[in-house]
N, C-alpha and C positions, 0 to 999 in steps of 0.2 A: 681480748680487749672488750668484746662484748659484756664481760661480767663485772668489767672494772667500771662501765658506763652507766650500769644498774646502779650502782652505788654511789653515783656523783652528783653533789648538789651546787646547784650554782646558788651566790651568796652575793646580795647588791645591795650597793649602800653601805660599802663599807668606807671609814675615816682610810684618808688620803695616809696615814701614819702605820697603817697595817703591814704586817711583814706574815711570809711565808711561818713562820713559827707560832706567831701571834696567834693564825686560825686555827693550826694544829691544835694548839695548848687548850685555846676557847673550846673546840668541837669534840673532843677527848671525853667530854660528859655524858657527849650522847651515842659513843660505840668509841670503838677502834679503826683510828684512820690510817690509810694506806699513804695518802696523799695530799696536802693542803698548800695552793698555792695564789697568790694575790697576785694578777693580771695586770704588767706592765709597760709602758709604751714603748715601743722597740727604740724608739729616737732620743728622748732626755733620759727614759728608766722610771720615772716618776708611775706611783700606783695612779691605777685607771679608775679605781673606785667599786671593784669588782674582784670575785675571785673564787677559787670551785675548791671542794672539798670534796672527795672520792674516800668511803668509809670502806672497809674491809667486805662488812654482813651488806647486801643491801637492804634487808629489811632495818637496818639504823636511819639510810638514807629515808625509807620509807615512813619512817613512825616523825622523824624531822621534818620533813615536807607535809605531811598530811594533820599532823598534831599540833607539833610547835608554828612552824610555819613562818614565824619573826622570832629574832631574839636580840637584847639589848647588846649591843658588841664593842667595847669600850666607851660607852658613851651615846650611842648611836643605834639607831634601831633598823635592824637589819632581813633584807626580804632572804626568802629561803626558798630556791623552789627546786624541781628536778631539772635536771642540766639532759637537756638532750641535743644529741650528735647533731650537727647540721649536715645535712645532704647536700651533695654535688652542686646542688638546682641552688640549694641557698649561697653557696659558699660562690658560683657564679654569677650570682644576682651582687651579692656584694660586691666583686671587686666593679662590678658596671656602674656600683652605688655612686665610687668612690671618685666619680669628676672627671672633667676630662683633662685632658696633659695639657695644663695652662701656658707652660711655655710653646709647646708647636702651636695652639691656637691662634695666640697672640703673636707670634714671628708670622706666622701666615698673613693674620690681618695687617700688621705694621708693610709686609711685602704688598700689599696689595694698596695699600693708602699711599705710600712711595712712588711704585710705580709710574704715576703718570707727571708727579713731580721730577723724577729723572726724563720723561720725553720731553718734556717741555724746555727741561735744560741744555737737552742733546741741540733741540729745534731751535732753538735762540741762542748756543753757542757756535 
């Protein structure tokens, strides 16, 4: 897998209309791609605006990142850079990013706002 990750470019800025095929076909001028795929949101499926292209050679990936660097992509002008792996550290920092569990929060504080409106009703009933 390390060799496959030599060769991966992440691609932003892509049109919400972009399909897995789409990149392939586009980035086919600049090597031979193993891999092209446009980054989805697990819940509607709808593109995220993003998507990584993994070429065969990494020196394709390499002469794309350091040369071209953007390229116009249906309409749209698009960043090109090396896609590198995220470590452990990053991939835990994220899910910490991502809020906290708005429903237990919120039933907690509702429990606690309650609370003394039910004493009050126990002491007066």
């Amino acid at each position: 897998m390390g060799d496959q990750l030599k060769g991966r470019v992440f691609v932003g800025g892509l049109p919400y209309s972009a399909k897995d095929a789409d990149l392939k076909r586009f980035f086919t001028k600049y090597g031979e791609i193993r891999e092209a795929s446009v980054v989805v949101d697990s819940h509607t499926g709808a593109s995220r605006g993003f998507g990584f292209v993994t070429f065969k050679r990494a020196a394709d990936a390499d002469y794309l990142v350091r040369q071209v660097k953007t390229a116009s992509f249906e309409g749209r002008q698009v960043d090109l850079r090396r896609a590198d792996p995220k470590s452990d550290e990053d991939l835990s920092a994220g899910r910490r990013q991502k809020g906290p569990r708005r429903g237990r929060r919120e039933e907690r504080g509702r429990s606690r706002e309650r609370e003394p409106d039910r004493k009050k009703k126990q002491e007066s009933g």
